[in-house]
C-alpha positions as CSV (number, residue, x, y, z in Angstrom):
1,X,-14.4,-8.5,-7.0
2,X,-11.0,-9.7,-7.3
3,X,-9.5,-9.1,-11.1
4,X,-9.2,-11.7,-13.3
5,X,-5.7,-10.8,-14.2
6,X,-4.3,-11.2,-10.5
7,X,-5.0,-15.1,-10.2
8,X,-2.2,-17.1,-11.4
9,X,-2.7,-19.0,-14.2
10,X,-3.8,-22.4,-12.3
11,X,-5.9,-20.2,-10.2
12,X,-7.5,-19.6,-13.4
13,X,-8.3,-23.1,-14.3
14,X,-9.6,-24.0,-10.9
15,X,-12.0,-21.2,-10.7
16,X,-13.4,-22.4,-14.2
17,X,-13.5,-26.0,-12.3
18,X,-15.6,-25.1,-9.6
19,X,-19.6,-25.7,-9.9
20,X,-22.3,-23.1,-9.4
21,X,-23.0,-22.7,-5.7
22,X,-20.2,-24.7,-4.7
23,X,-19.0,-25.5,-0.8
24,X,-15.4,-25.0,-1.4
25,X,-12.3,-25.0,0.9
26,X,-8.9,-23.9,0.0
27,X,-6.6,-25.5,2.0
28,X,-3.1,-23.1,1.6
29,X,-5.7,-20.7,0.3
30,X,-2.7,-17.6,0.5
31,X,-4.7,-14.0,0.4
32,X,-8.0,-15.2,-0.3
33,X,-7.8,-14.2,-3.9
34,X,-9.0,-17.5,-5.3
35,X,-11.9,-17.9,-2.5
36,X,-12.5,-14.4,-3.2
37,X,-13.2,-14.7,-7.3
38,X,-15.2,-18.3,-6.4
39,X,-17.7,-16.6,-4.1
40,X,-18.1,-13.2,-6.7
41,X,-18.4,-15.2,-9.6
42,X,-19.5,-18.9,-8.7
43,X,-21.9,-17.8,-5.8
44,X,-19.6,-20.2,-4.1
45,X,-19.9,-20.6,0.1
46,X,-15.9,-20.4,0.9
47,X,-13.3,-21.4,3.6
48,X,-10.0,-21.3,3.5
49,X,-7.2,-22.7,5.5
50,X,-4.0,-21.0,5.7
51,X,-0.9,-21.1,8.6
52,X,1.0,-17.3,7.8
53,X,-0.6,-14.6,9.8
54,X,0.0,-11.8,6.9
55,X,-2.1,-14.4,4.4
56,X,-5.1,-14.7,6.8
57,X,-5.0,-10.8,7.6
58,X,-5.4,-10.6,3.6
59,X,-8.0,-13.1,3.9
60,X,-9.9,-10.8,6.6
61,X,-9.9,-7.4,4.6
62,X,-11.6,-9.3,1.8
63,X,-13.6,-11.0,4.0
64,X,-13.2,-14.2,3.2
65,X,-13.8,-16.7,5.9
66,X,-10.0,-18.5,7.3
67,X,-8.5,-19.8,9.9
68,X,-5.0,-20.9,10.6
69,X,-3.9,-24.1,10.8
70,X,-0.8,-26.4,9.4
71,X,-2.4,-29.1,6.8
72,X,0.6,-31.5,8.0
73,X,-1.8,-32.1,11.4
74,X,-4.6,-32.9,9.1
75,X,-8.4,-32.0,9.0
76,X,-9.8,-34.2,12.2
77,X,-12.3,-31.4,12.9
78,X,-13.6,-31.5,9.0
79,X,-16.8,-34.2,8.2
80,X,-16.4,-36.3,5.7
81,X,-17.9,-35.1,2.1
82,X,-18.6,-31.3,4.2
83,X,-17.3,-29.9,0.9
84,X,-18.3,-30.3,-2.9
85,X,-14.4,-29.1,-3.7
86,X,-11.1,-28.9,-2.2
87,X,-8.3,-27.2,-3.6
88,X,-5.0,-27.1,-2.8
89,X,-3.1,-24.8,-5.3
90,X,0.9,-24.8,-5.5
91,X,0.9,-26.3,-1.9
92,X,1.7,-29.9,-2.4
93,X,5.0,-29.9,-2.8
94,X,5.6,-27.6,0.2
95,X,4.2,-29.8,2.9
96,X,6.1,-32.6,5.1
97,X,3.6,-35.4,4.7
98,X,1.7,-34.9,1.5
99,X,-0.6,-38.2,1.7
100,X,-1.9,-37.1,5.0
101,X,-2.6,-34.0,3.3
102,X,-3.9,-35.5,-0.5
103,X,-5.6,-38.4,1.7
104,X,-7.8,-36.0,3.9
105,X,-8.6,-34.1,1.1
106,X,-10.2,-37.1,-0.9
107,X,-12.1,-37.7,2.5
108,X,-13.8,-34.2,3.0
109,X,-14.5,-33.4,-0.7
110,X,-16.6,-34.8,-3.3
111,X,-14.0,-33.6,-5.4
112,X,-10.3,-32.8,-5.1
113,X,-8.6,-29.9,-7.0
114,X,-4.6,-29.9,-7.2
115,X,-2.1,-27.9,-9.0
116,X,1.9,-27.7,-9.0
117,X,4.4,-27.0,-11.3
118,X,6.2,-30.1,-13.2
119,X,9.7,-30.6,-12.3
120,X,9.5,-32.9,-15.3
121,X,9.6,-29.8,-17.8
122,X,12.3,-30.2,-20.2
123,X,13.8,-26.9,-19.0
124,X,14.3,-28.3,-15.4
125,X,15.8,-31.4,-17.1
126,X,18.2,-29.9,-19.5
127,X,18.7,-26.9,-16.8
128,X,20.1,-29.5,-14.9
129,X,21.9,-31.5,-17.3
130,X,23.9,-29.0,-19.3
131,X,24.4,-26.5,-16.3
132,X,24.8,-28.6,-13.1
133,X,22.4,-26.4,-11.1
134,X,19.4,-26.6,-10.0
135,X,16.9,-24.5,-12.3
136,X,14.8,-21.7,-11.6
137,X,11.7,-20.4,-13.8
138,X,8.8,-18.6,-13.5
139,X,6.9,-21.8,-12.5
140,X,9.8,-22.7,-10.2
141,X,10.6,-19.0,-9.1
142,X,13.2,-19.9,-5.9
143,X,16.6,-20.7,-5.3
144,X,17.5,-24.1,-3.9
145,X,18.5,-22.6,-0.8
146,X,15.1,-20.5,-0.3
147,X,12.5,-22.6,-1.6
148,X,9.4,-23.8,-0.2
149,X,9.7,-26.5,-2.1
150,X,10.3,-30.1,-0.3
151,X,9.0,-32.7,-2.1
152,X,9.6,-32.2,-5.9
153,X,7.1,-33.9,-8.5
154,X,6.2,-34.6,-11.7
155,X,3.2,-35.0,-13.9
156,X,3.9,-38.8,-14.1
157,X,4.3,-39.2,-10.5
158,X,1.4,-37.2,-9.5
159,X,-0.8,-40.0,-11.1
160,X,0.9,-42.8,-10.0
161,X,0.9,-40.9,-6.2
162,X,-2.7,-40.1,-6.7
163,X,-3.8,-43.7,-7.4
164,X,-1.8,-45.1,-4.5
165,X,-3.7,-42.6,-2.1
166,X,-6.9,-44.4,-3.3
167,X,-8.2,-41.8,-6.1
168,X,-9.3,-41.5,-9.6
169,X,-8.2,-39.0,-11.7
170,X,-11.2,-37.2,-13.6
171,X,-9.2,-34.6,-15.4
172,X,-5.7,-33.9,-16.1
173,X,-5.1,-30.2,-17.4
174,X,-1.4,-29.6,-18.4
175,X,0.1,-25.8,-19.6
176,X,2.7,-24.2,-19.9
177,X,3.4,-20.5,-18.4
178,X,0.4,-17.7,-18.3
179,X,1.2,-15.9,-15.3
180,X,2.1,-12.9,-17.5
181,X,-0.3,-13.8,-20.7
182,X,-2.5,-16.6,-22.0
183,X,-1.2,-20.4,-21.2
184,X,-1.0,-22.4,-23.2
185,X,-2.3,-26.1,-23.1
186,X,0.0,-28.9,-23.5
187,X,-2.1,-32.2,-24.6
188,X,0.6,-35.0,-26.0
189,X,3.9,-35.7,-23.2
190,X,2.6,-33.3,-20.9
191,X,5.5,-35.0,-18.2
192,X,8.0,-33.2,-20.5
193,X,6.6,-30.4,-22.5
194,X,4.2,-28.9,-19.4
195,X,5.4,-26.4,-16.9
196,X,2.0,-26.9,-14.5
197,X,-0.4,-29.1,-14.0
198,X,-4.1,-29.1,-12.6
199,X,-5.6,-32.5,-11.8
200,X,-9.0,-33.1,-11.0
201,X,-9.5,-36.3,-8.3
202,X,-12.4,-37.9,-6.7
203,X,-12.5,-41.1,-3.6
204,X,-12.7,-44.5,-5.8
């Protein structure tokens, strides 16, 4: 069983998210860790969908069931409603066509589970205001000229993005930090005072 303390802290949020007995797919789904905890502890039945080889070996020595494949092509060979949750952890704002990706989600889950970190923070925004550089943090952990990151967002943009890909938001969890400790939950201007967010989103 994977330890609690090696999920990140949205990791940790979206496992306590996901029903009893749960069809889950992780779309981005890294090692496996998260897939790995769901089917220990939730007696979830797990997929995962992952393009880097040295991920999906990861996958394979804890046997969690993957197979490669870039989310930007979409999920054409996925039924609709085939899973009670999809998740897409810290992978949103890596891909090239994000409403392909958010849009395909909403059509083969019941429910959709989505976390990224907030370039809305008021760390980012002062970072950038009094320094003139582009910030880095533990929930933005690269260098402008090494990051994954494409397409930045913020808490206030995810809902206005979510609603124009034709979903409903069922639950907005905003925190700062946790990666090394406990986060903390951010309930009033989460757009400025959260570092991550985890939304919850179903089809309307």
């Amino acid at each position: 069983m994977t330890p609690r303390e090696l999920l990140r802290a949205d990791q940790r949020f979206i496992a306590d998210l996901v029903p009893q007995g749960a069809r889950v797919l992780d779309l981005g789904c890294g090692d496996g860790a998260l897939l790995a905890r769901l089917r220990e502890e939730r007696g979830a039945i797990v997929r995962g969908v992952e393009i880097d080889l040295d991920n999906i070996a990861r996958c394979v020595e804890r046997d969690v069931p993957v197979y490669q494949g870039d989310l930007d092509e979409g999920l054409a060979d996925v039924p609709t409603d085939r899973f009670d949750v999809v998740i897409l952890s810290q992978t949103l704002q890596v891909v090239k066509r994000p409403r392909l990706v958010l849009t395909e989600m909403l059509r083969v889950g019941r429910r959709s589970v989505v976390s990224f970190p907030n370039f809305g923070h008021w760390r980012v925004r002062a970072h950038l205001a009094l320094r003139g550089r582009m910030p880095v943090s533990d929930a933005i952990p690269y260098s402008w000229y090494d990051t994954p990151n494409i397409h930045h967002t913020t808490i206030a943009d995810f809902r206005d993005f979510s609603a124009d890909c034709g979903a409903v938001i069922e639950r907005e969890i905003a925190f700062v930090g946790g990666d090394g400790g406990r986060p903390q939950l951010v309930r009033v201007g989460s757009n400025l005072l959260a570092d991550e967010a985890v939304f919850v989103l179903r089809r309307k």
